[in-house]
N, C-alpha and C positions, 0 to 999 in steps of 0.2 A: 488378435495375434497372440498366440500361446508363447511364453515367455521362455527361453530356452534353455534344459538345465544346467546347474551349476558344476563346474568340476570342481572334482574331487583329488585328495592326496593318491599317488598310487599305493599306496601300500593298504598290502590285502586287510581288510573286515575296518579298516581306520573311516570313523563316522566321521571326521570333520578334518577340514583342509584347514595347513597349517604354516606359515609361508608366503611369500610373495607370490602374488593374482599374477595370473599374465594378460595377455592384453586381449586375447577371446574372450576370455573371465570378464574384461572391461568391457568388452560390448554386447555380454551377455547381462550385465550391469543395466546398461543402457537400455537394452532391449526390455526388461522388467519394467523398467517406469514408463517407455511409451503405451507398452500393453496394460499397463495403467492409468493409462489416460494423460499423461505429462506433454504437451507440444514439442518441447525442446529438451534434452539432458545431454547434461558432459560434466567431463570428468577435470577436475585441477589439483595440483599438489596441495598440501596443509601444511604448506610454508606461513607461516607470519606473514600477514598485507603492514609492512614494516613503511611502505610511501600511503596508506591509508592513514596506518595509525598516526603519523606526522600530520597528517591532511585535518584528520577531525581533533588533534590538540592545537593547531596553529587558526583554523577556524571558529575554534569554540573560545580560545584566548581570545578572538577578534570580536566574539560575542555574535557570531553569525549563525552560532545553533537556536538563538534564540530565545532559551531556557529550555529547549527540548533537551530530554534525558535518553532516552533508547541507546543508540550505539555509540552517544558521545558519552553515556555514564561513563565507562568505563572501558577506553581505546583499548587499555592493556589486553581484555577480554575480546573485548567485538572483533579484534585482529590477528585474535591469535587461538585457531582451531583446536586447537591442543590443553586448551581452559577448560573446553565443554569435555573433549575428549580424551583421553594421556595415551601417547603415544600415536595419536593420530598422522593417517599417510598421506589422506585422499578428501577430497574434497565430492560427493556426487549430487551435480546440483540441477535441478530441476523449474521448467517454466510451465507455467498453465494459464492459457489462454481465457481470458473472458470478451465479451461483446459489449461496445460502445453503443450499443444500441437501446435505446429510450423511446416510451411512447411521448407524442407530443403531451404539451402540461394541460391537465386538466385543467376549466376552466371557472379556476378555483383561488384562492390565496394557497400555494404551494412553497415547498422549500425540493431545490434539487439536490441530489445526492451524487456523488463521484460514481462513476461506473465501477473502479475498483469492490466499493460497498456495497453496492446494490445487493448482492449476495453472499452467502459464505465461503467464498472462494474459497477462503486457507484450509477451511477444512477437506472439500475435496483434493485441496493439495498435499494436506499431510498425511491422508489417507492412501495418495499414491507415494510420496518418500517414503510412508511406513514399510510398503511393499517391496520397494527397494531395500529397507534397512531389517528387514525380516530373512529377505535371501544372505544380507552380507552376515549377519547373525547366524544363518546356519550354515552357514560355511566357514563358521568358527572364526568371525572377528568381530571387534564392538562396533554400533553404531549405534548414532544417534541424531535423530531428525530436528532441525532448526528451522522454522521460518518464522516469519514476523516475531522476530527477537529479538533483545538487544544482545544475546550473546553472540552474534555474528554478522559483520556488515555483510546483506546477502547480494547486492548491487556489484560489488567487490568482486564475491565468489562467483558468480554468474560471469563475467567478464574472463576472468582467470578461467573459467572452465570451458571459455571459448561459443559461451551462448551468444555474446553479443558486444556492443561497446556502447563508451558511454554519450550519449547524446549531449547537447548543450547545456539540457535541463535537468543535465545528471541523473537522467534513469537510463536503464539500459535499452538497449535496441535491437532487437533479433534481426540478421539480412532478410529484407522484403517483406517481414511482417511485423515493424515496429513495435510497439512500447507495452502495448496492450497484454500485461501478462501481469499475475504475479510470483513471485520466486521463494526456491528455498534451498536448503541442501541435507544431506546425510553426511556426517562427517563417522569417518571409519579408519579404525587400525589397520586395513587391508587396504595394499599396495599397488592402486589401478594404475594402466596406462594412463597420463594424462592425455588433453584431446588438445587442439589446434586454436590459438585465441585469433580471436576474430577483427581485422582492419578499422579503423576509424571512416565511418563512408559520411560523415555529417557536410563535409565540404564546407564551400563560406555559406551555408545558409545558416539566415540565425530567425529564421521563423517563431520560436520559444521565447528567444529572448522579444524579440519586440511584440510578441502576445500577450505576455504575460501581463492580466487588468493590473499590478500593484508595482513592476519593473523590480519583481525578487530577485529573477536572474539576474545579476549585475556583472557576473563576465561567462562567459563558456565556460559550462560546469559547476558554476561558483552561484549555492543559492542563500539567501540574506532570509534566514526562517522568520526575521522579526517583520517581514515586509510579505512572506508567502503564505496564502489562505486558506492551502492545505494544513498548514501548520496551523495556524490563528485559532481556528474554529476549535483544535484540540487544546489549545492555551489555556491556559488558567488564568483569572483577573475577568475586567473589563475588555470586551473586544476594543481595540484601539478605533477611535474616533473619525482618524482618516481615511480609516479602511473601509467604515460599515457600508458606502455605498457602494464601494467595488465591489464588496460580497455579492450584491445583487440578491439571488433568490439561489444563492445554494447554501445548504445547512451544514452537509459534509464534505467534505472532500473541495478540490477546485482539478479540473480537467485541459483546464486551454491553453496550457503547453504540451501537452499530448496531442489535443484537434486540431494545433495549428503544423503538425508535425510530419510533413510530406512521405515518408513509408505508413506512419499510420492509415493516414486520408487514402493512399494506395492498396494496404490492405482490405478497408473498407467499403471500396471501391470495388471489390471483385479479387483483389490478390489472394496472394496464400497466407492470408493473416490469422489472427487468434483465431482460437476453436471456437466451435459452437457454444452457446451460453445452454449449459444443460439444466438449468435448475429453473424450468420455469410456472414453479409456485407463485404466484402473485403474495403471498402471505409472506413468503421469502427472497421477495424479488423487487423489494423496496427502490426504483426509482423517485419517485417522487412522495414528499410526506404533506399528509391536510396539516397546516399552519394552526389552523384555530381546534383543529383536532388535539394536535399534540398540546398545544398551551393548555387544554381543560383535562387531560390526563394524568393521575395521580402517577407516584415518585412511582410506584409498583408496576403498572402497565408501561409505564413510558421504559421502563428496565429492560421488562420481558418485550418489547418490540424493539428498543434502538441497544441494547445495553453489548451486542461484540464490538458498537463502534468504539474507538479511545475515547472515554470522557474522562475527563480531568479530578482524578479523586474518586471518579466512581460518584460522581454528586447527580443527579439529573438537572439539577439549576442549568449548568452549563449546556445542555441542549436546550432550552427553552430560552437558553440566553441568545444563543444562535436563532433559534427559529422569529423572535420578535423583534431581531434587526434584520431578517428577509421578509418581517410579513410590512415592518413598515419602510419596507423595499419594493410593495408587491404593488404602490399602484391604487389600492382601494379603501381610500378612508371613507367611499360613500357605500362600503358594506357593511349593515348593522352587524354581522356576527363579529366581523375583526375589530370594529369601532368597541362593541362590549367587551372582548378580549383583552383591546390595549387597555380600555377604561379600567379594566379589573386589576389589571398587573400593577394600573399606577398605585393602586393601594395596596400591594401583596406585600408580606414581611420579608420579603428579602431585597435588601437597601440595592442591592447589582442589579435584581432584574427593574427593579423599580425605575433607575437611571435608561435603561433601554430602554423601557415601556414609553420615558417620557422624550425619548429619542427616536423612538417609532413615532408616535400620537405627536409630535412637531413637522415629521415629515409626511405624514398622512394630512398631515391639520386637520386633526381631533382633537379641538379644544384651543385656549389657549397659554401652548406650552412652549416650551424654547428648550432649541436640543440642549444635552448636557455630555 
C-alpha cells in the first residue's frame, strides 16, 4: 500500500507546511505506518499522563516497582511528552505484531525465552515509527521516535491513542487480537486529529491473575515487580530463593499471563491477531537457548548472542545466573554434560553464581550439597 502524500501549505513555491495538520493529514499519518508495516497506529494528544504519573509515584512509594528503574526513574519525564519533545502536540503511536509461536523444546537441557524476545522486534518497530517521523519532519514539524524507553510510558500512550486498553496484567489489549504486540510512539509538534480510545472489554475474567506461577498480579492492573519473573530474571542480586522453581525453564521473559489471556488464545486460534513473525533467521530467532552451551561461553560470545536482552549492568554473570537456576530446573542431573557444568560453576570465582551452582547441584542431586 503506497503511503499517500502529504499536504502541503497553499502558498505558491512554500516547501514546508506550517501550522495545524488536519485530520486527512492525520490519516495520512496513519496510513505511513501501516504501509510500513505497524498492525495497529493512532493518534493521542501530548497532554501529560498526569493519573499515570500519580500511579508510578504511589506504586514505587509502595516499593511495587521492585528496584526497577525505566519509567519509574523519573515519572516527571515518562509522563510528560513535552520532556523528549518542546512544544509537542500529538502523540503517533504504533503496534507490531509478533507470533507466540515456538518450536517444541529440544530434547535437551534448554532455557525458554518470552516471545516478546525471541527476535528484534524493536527494531523493526522503530524502523517503521522512523517512517512515520521522517514524513512529519518534512512537513516541517519535529519528531521524535520513542520505544522501549524510559522516557515515555508507551502502555499509557497506546491506550490514549485508542490502540487498546489495559488488561488485568496491565499490558495493553488490541479489540480481537490481544496482547501480542510491541509498542512505541512518535512524538511530534504537529497537530493531529486524535483518534477514539478504546472500551474496557476484560469483563470479570481474571484468567492473569490466577495464572500467573508467582501471584504478582495482586489486584487488576496492579503488578508487585518483586514477586513477577519477567522483572526477576532482569534484577540485579541473587534470584530470590522462593522463586527459583517457578522460573521453571525460562531464562527470559515469562509469558503466562498473556497464554492464559482469552483474545490472545483467540487470536491464535485463527482470529485476526498479531502479524506474521517476519524474521525467520534461526540465528535471530532465539526461542530456546542450550543451557550447558551458554554456561561454557566466554563474557564476548554470550554478548554478541544474548547482549539487546536487559542485563543488569551489562554483566553476563547475570544471564548465566538465570540459565543455572533453569538448568537445575531442567530434570537431568543423570546428564554428564550438565552434571560437569554444575560441577564447574561450584568452583568458579564468582561467590553469586557459585551459590546457584550449589542451588542447581542440590536440586539435581549432584553431590552432596544443600540449597543455599
Amino acid at each position: 500500500m503506497k503511503p499517500a502524500p502529504v499536504r502541503r501549505g497553499n502558498e505558491a513555491g512554500r516547501s514546508r507546511f506550517h501550522g495545524p495538520v488536519s485530520i486527512l493529514v492525520a490519516e495520512e499519518v496513519i496510513a505511513v505506518g501501516v504501509a510500513a508495516g505497524l498492525d495497529a497506529v493512532g493518534v493521542a494528544p501530548a497532554e501529560p499522563f498526569e493519573s499515570t504519573r500519580s500511579t508510578l509515584l504511589e506504586r514505587r512509594e509502595q516499593g511495587l516497582h521492585g528496584g526497577m528503574a525505566f519509567t519509574y526513574r523519573n515519572p516527571d519525564r515518562s509522563t510528560d511528552p513535552s520532556r523528549t519533545v518542546d512544544g509537542a502536540q500529538s502523540l503517533v503511536v504504533g503496534a507490531l505484531g509478533y507470533r507466540n509461536s515456538a518450536s517444541p523444546a529440544p530434547d535437551r537441557a534448554v532455557g525458554r525465552v518470552a516471545a516478546y524476545a525471541r527476535s528484534d522486534h524493536y527494531a523493526r518497530l522503530r524502523d517503521a515509527l522512523g517512517q512515520i517521523a521522517d514524513m512529519l519532519r518534512d512537513a516541517g514539524h519535529q519528531a521524535a521516535v520513542v520505544t522501549d524507553d524510559n522516557a515515555l510510558v508507551d502502555r499509557e500512550a497506546a491506550r490514549r491513542a485508542g490502540l487498546g486498553w489495559y488488561g488485568k496484567n496491565s499490558n495493553v489489549l488490541l479489540p480481537g487480537r490481544g496482547s501480542w504486540f510491541v509498542l512505541g510512539s512518535v512524538i511530534t509538534t504537529a497537530a493531529l486529529e486524535p483518534s477514539t480510545p478504546v472500551a474496557d472489554q476484560c469483563g470479570p475474567c481474571r484468567r492473569c491473575l490466577d495464572g500467573c506461577p508467582t501471584g504478582a498480579i495482586v489486584a487488576p492492573g496492579v503488578v508487585d515487580a518483586r514477586r513477577c519473573l519477567a522483572w526477576l530474571v532482569q534484577a540485579d542480586g541473587d534470584f530470590p530463593l522462593e522463586f527459583r522453581e517457578a522460573l521453571g525453564d525460562r531464562i527470559y521473559g515469562c509469558d503466562d499471563c498473556q497464554e492464559v489471556c482469552p483474545p490472545n488464545r483467540t487470536a491464535e486460534s485463527g482470529g485476526s491477531g498479531a502479524g506474521e513473525e517476519l524474521d525467520s533467521d534461526p540465528e535471530n530467532d532465539i526461542a530456546w537457548v542450550d543451557l550447558v552451551e551458554l554456561l561454557q561461553s566466554d563474557d564476548d560470545d554470550l554478548m554478541a548472542r544474548y547482549g539487546r536482552w536487559y542485563i543488569p549492568q551489562r554483566e553476563p554473570r547475570y544471564v548465566r545466573r538465570n540459565a543455572l537456576v533453569a538448568l537445575g530446573n531442567s530434570g537431568r542431573g543423570a546428564d554428564p554434560d550438565v552434571v560437569e557444568t554444575v560441577v564447574r560453576y561450584l568452583a568458579h570465582s564468582d561467590p553469586m553464581l557459585v551459590r546457584h551452582a550449589e542451588w542447581a547441584a542440590a536440586r539435581l542431586g549432584v553431590g552432596a550439597v544443600a540449597p543455599v
